[in-house]
C-alpha positions as CSV (number, residue, x, y, z in Angstrom):
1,X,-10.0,3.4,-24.3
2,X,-6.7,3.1,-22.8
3,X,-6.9,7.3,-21.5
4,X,-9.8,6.6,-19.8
5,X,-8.8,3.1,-18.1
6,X,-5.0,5.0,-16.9
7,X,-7.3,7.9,-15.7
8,X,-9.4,6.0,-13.6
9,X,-6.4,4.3,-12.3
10,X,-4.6,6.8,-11.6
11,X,-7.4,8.8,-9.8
12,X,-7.5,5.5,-7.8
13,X,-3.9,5.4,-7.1
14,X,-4.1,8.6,-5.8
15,X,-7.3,8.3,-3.2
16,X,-5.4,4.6,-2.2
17,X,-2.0,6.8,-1.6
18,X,-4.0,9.7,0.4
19,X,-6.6,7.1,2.6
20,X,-3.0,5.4,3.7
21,X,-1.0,8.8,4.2
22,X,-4.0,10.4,6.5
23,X,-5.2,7.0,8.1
24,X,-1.9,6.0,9.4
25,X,-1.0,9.8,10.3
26,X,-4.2,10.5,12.3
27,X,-3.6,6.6,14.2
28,X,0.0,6.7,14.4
29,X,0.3,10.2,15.8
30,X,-2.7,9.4,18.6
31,X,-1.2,6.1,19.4
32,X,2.6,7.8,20.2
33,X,0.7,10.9,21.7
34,X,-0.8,7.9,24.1
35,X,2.3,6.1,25.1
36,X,4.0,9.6,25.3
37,X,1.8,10.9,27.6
38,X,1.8,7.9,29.4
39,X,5.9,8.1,30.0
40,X,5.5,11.6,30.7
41,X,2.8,10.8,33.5
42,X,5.0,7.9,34.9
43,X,8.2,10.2,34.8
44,X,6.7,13.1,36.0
45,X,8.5,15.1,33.2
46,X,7.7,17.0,30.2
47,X,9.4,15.2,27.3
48,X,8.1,17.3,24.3
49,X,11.6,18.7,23.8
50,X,13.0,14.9,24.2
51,X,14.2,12.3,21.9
52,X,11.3,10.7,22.5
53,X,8.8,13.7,22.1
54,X,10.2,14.1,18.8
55,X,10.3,10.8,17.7
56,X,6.5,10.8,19.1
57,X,6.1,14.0,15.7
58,X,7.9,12.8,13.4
59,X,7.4,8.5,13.4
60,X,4.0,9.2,12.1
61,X,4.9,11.1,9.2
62,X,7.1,8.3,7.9
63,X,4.9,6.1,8.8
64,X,2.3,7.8,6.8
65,X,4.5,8.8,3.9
66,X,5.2,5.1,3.4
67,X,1.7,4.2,4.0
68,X,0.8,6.2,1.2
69,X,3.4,5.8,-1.2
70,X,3.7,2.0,-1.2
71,X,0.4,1.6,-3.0
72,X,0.7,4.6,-5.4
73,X,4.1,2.6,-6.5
74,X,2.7,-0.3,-6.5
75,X,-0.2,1.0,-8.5
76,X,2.4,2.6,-11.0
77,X,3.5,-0.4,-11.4
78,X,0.9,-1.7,-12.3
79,X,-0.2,0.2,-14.3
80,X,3.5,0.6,-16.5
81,X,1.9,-1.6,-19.6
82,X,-1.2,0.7,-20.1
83,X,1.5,3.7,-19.9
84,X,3.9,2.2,-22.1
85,X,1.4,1.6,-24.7
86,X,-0.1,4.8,-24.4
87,X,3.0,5.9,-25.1
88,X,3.7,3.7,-28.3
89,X,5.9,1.2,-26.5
90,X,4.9,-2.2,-28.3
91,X,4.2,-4.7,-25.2
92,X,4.9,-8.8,-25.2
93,X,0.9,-8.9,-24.3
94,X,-1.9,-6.5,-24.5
95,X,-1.3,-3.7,-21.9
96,X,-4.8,-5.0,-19.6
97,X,-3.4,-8.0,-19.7
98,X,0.4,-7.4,-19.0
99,X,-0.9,-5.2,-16.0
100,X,-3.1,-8.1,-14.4
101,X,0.1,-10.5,-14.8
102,X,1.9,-7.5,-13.2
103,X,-0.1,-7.4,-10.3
104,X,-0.9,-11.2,-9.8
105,X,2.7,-11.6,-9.8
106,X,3.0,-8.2,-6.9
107,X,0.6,-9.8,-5.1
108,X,1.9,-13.3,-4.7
109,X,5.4,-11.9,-4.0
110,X,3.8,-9.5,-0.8
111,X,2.1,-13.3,0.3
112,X,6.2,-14.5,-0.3
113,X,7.2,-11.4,1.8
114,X,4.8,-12.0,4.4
115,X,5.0,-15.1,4.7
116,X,9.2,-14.8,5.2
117,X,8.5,-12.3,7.9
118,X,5.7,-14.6,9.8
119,X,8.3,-17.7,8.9
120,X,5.7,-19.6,7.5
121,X,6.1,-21.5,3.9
122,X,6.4,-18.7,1.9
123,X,4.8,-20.7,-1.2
124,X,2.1,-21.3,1.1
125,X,1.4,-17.7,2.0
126,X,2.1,-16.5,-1.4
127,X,-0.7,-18.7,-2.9
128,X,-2.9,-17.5,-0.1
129,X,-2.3,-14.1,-0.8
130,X,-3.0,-14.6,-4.8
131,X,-6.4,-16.5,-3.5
132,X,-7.5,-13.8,-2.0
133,X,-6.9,-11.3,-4.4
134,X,-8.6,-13.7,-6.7
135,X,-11.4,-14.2,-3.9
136,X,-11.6,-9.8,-4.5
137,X,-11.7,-9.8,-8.0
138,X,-14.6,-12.4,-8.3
139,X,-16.8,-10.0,-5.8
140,X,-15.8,-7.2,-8.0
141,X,-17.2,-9.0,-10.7
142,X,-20.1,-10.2,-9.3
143,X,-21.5,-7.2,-7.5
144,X,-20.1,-4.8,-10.0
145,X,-21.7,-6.2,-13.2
């Protein structure tokens, strides 16, 4: 039942988006607190009212907003088929499977990203990355069912 599948989705989009918004806010804002108070110490100045004391509040929001919404929109986007047909959209494929070839091809195009960034082959890291997911989805399925 395609309701039920976006749903659960959805719901797990959301805990995804709100684990990486509060995890990455609670690090991010300790580790700058850290290395703030540390320059303070070494300055022997107050620098809440700096540049740096406010980059020190608001780099971990944006950190955290993009933490957070990277997977929701990536989970959107995945899920787009079921949506679409939900909505009476007729699809090249059936909707579960049009999302799995949507995120197979996400997830070897973040190994491609990766990859660029480490300037390793990014063929290489791309397959890696789709191995793994693969790797994730056979545990799934074998602890799961």
């Amino acid at each position: 039942d395609i309701p039920v599948v976006i749903n659960a989705c959805l719901g797990a989009a959301i805990a995804l988006a709100m684990s990486g918004v509060s995890s990455a806010y609670i690090s991010e804002t300790a580790e700058r607190r850290r290395a703030l108070g540390k320059l303070e110490d070494a300055m022997i100045h107050d620098l809440k009212d700096s540049a740096h004391g406010e980059a020190a509040r608001g780099v971990p929001l944006l950190i955290a907003f993009v933490n957070g919404a990277a997977p929701f929109i990536i989970s959107l986007l995945i899920l787009a088929p079921l949506l679409l047909s939900h909505a009476g959209v007729p699809l090249f494929a059936s909707p579960l499977y049009a999302a799995i070839i949507i995120a197979l091809i996400l997830i070897f195009l973040l190994g491609v990203f990766l990859g660029r960034i480490a300037g390793v082959s990014w063929l290489r890291s791309g397959i890696q990355t789709l191995l793994v997911a693969l790797l994730t989805v056979m545990f799934i399925y074998l602890f799961a069912g």
